[in-house]
N, C-alpha and C positions, 0 to 999 in steps of 0.2 A: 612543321619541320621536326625532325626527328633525331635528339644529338643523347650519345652516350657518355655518360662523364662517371667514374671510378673513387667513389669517396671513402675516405679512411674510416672503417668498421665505426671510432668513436661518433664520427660525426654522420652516419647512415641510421645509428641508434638512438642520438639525439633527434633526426629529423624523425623517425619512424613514432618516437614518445610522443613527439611534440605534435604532427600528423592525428593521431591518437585523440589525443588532449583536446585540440583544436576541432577534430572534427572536419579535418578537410586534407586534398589528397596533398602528396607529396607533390606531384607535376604546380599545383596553386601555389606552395608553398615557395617552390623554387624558383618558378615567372616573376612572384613579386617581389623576391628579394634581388634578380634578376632587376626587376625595370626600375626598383628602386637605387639600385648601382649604378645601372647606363643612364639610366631616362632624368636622372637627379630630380627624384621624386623624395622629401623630406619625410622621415619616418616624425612622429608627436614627440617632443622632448620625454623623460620618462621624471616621476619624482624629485627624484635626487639632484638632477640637471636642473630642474625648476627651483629647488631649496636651495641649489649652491649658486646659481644665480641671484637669489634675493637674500643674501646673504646671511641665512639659517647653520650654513653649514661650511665648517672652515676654524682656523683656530685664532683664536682674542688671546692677544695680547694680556700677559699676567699685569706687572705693577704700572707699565709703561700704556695701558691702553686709556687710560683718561687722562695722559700728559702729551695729545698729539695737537699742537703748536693751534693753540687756542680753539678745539673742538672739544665739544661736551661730551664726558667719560663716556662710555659705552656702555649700556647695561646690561643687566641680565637678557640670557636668552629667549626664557619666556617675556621680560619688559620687550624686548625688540620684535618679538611675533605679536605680541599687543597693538604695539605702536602700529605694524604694517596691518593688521586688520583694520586699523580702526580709520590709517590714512585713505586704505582702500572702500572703504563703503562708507565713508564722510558724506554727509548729505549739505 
C-alpha cells in the first residue's frame, strides 16, 4: 500500500540524516516507528530512564536528607552506585 504523507522540511532532514547514519531506507524507518505506535511494540528504555529509575539521578535532599523519620542518611552518590553494584552481583 502506497500512502503519501507531507513532513515539515525540519523533520524530512532529520529522517534523511538519520537514514544516512543508520544505513537503512526511510520507508524501514517510518514502518517501524509506525508499528511501534499502533502495534504497542516497547522501544528498550534508553540510559537515563534506567539511572532515574535506580535512583542515580534526581535531587537529595541538602541538610534534611539523613533526618527522614528513622532511615539511614543517604550517601554519597558514588557511596549509592557502590552499594547497587555490589547488591547486584552479591554471590
Amino acid at each position: 500500500m502506497t500512502t503519501t504523507v507531507r513532513l515539515p522540511h525540519r523533520v524530512e532532514q532529520a529522517l534523511a540524516t538519520y537514514c544516512v547514519e543508520a544505513k537503512r531506507t526511510k520507508s524501514e524507518v517510518i514502518v517501524e516507528l509506525l508499528e511501534q505506535r499502533f502495534m504497542g511494540t516497547q522501544t528498550e528504555r534508553t540510559p537515563y530512564e534506567l539511572a532515574q529509575e535506580a535512583g542515580f539521578i534526581g535531587c537529595v535532599g541538602g541538610n534534611s536528607a539523613g533526618k527522614r523519620a528513622g532511615k539511614p542518611p543517604v550517601g554519597s552518590t558514588k557511596e549509592r552506585v557502590t552499594a547497587a553494584i555490589r547488591k547486584k552481583h552479591s554471590r
